[in-house]
C-alpha positions as CSV (number, residue, x, y, z in Angstrom):
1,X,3.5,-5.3,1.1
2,X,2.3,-2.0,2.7
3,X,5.8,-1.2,3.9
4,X,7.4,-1.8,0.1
5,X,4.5,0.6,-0.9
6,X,5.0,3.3,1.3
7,X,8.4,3.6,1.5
8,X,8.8,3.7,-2.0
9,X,6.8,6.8,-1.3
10,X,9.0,8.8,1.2
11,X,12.2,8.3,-0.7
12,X,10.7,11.2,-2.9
13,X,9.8,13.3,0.1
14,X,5.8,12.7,-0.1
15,X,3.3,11.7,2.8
16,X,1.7,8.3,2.0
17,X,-2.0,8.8,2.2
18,X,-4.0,5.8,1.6
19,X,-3.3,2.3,0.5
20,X,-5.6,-0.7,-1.4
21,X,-5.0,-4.0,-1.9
22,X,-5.6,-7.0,-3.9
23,X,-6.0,-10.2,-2.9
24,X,-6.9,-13.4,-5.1
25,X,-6.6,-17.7,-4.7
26,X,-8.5,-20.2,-5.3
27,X,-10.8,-20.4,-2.5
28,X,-11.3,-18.2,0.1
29,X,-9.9,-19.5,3.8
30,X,-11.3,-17.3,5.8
31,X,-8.5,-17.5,8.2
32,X,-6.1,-16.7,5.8
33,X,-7.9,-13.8,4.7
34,X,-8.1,-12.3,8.3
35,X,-4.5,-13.1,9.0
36,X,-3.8,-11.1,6.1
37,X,-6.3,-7.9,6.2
38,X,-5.2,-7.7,9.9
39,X,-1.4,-7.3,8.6
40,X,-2.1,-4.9,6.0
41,X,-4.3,-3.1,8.6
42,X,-1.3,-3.0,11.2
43,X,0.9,-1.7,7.9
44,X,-1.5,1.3,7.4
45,X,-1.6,2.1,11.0
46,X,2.4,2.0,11.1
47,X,2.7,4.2,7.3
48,X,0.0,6.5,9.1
49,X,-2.0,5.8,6.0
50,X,-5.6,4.8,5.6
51,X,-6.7,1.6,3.9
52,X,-9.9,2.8,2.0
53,X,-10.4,-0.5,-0.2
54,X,-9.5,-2.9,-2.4
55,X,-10.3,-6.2,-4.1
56,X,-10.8,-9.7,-2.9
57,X,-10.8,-12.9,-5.9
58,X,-11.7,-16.0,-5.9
59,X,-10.5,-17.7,-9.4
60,X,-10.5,-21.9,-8.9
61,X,-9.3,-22.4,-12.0
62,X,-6.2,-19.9,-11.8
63,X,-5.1,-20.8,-8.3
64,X,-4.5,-24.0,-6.8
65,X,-5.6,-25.0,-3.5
66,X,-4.5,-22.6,-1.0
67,X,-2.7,-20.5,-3.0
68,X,-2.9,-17.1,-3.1
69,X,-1.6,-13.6,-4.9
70,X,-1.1,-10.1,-3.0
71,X,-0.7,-7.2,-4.3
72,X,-1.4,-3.5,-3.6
73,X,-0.9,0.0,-4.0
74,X,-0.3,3.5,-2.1
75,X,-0.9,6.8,-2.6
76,X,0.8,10.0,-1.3
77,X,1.1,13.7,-1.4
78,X,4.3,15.8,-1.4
79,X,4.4,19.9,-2.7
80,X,5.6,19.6,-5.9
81,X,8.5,22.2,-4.7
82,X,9.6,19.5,-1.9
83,X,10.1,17.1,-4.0
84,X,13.1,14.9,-3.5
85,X,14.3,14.7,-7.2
86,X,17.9,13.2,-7.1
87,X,19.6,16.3,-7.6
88,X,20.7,17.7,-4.8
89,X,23.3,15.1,-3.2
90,X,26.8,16.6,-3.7
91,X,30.4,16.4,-2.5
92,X,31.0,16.7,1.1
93,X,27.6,15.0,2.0
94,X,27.3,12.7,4.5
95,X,25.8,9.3,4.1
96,X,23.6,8.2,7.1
97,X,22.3,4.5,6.8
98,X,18.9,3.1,8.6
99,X,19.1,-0.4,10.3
100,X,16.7,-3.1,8.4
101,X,15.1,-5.7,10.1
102,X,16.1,-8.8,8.2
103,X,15.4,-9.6,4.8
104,X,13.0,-7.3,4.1
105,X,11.6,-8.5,1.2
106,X,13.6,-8.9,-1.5
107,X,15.9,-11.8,-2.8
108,X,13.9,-14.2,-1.6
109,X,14.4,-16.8,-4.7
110,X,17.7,-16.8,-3.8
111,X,17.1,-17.7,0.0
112,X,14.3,-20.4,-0.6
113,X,17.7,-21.8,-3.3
114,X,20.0,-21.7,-0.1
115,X,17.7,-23.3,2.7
116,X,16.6,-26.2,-0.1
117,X,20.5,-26.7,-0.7
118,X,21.6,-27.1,2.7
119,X,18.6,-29.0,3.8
120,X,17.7,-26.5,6.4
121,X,14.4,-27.3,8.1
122,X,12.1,-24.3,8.2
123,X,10.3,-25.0,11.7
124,X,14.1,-25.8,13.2
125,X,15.7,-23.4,14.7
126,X,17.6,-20.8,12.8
127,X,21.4,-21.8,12.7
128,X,22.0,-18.2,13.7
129,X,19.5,-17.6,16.2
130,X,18.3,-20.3,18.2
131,X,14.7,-17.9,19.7
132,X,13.4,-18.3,16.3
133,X,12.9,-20.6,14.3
134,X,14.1,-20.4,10.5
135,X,10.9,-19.6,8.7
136,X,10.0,-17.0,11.3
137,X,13.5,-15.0,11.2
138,X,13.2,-14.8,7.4
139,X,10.2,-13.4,7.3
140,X,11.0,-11.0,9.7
141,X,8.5,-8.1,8.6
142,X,9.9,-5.2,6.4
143,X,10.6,-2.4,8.6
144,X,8.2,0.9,7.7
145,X,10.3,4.0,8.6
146,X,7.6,6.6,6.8
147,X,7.5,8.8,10.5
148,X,11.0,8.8,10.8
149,X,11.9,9.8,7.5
150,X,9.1,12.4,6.9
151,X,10.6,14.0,10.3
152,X,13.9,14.2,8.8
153,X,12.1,15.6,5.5
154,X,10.6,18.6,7.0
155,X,13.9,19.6,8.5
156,X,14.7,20.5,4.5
157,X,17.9,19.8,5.0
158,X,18.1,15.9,3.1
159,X,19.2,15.7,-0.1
160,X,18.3,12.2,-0.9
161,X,16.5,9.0,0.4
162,X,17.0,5.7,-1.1
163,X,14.8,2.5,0.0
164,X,17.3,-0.2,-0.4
165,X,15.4,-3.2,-2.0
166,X,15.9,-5.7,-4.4
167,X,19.1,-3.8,-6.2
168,X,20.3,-3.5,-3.0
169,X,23.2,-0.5,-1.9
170,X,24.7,-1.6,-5.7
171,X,21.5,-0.6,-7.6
172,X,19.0,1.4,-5.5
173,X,21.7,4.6,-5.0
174,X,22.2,5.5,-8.0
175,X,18.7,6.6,-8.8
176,X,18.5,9.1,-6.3
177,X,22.0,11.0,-6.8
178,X,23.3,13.2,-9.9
179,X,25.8,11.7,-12.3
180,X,28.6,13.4,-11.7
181,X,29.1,12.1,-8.0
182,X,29.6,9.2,-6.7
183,X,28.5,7.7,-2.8
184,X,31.8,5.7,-1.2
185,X,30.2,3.1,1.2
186,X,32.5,2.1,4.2
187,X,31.4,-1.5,5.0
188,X,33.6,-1.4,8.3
189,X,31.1,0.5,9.9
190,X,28.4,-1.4,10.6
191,X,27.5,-5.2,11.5
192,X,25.0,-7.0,9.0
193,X,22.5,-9.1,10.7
194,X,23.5,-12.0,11.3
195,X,21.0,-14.0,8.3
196,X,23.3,-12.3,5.8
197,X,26.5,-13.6,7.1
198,X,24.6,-17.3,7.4
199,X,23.4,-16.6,3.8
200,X,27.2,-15.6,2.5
201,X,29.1,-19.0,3.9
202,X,26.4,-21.4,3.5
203,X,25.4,-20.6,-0.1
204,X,29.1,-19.5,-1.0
205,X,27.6,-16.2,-1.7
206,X,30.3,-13.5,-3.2
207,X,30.1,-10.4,-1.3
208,X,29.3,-8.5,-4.7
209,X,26.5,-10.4,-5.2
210,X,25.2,-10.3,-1.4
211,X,25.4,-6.0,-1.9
212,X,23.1,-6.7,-5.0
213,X,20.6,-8.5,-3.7
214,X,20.1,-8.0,0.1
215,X,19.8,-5.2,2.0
216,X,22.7,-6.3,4.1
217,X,21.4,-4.6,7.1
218,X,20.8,-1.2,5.7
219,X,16.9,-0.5,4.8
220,X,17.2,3.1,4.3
221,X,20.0,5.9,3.2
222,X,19.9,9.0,4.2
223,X,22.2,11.5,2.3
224,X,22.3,15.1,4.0
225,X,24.8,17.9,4.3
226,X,28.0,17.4,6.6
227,X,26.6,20.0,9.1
228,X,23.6,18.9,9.5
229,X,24.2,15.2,10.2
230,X,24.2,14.9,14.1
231,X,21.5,16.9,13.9
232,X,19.0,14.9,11.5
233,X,20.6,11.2,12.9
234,X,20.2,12.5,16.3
235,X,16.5,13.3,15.0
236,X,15.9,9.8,12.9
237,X,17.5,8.2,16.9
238,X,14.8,9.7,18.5
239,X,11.9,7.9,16.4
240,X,13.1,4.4,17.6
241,X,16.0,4.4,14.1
242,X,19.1,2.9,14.9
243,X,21.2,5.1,12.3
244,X,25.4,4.9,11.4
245,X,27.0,7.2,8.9
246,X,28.3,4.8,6.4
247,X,30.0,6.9,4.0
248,X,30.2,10.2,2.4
249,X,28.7,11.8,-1.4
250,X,32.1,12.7,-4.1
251,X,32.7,14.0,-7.1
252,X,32.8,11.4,-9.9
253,X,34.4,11.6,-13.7
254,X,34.8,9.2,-16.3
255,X,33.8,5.5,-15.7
256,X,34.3,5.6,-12.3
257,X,31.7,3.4,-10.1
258,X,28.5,5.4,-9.2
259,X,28.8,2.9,-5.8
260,X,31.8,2.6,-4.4
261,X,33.0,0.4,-1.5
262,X,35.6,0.5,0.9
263,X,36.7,-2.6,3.6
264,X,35.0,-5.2,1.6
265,X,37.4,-8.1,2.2
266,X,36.8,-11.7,2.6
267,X,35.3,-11.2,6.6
268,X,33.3,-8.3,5.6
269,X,30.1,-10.7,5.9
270,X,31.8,-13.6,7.3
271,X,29.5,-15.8,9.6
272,X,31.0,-14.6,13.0
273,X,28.3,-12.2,13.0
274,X,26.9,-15.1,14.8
275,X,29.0,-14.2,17.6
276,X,27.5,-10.5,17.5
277,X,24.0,-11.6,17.8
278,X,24.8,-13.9,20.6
């Protein structure tokens, strides 16, 4: 929850400052409710953000039993001349991509659809990593990369940062570039997690429709001039990022895709990314 928040915040350049939260069910569990503060706490600390506040509900007649609803909010400050508006990606520009975590957390409908159609036990082990079990590996946490990306800010030399949630590359791009260009994606260039090529073959996912949804390894995209890449993914390395150029910004005309990709054939996701992980 905190590290949708606040990374929704740096994609436009600002600093998150301070986060609240909401959290309602039926009936308190205190447990629960610890478990839960202590997370959002551990987000904050990680977003370098304060948590100031926020709201806890109890509504028995709304919730069932343990159930419970989450939601909060962040707040952040950027100058408004700093602002990363969209407009400055152009030909020529590199495209440097952020290693996710997993999941994230986003598409997860689809997920519960595959594990409940396969009959896959959530306290087995995952079929693609046998250290984890199932439920843990899916709910990997989202990874926060606020320091990272605000030290790449201040260099002033990106153009563009895209979160890559629900949407995923497919969707989440395009509202950070100009219309007239378009970002080629080579999908030969890096090696998905392997819970997306699992996801892919067991639920006879289409690659199209994987790019839509998941993240497919790629949490954050980092668009920046050719001659300053090494120098700003040397910069995101050495905050703990493991980052790969995955493309490059071009010009665009007509109908032409605003996302384009290149190397997506039928083993672009194919489940011997088992074999990587091993």
């Amino acid at each position: 929850l905190v590290a949708m928040c606040v990374n929704d915040l740096v994609v436009q350049g600002a600093e998150p400052l301070f986060f609240l939260d909401y959290y309602a069910t039926g009936k308190l569990d205190v447990e629960t409710g610890r478990a839960i503060m202590s997370g959002i706490a551990e987000g904050c600390r990680r977003a370098g953000c304060a948590l100031i506040g926020g709201e806890t509900a109890e509504m028995p007649g709304l919730y069932h039993a343990k159930d419970y609803d989450l939601a909060g909010f962040a707040v952040g400050a950027v100058e408004r001349d700093e602002m990363l508006t969209g407009d400055a990606a152009k030909p020529g520009d590199v495209v440097l991509g952020i290693a996710s975590s997993g999941l994230h957390s986003n598409g997860f409908s689809l997920v519960r659809r595959v594990v409940e159609q396969v009959g896959a036990g959530l306290d087995d082990p995952a079929p693609y990593d046998h250290t984890d079990t199932l439920s843990a590996s899916l709910l990997t946490p989202t990874k926060i990369y606020i320091r990272s990306c605000l030290a790449a800010v201040k260099t002033g030399h990106v153009h563009a940062l895209s979160h890559i949630t629900g949407g995923g590359l497919t969707e989440n791009l395009p509202r950070v570039i100009p219309n007239n260009v378009a970002v080629v994606i080579d999908l030969s260039t890096w090696v998905a997690p392997p819970v997306f090529g699992w996801l892919s073959d067991v639920g006879h996912i289409a690659p199209e429709e994987m790019l839509r949804t998941f993240n497919c390894g790629i949490g954050m995209v980092v668009i920046v001039p050719e001659d300053q890449a090494s120098a700003i993914s040397e910069l995101l390395t050495q905050h703990g990022e493991n980052v790969t150029t995955i493309g490059h910004v071009a010009s665009r005309s007509g109908d032409q895709p605003i996302v384009q990709y290149a190397n997506m054939d039928s083993d672009w996701l194919q489940y011997l990314t088992q074999a990587d992980a091993s």
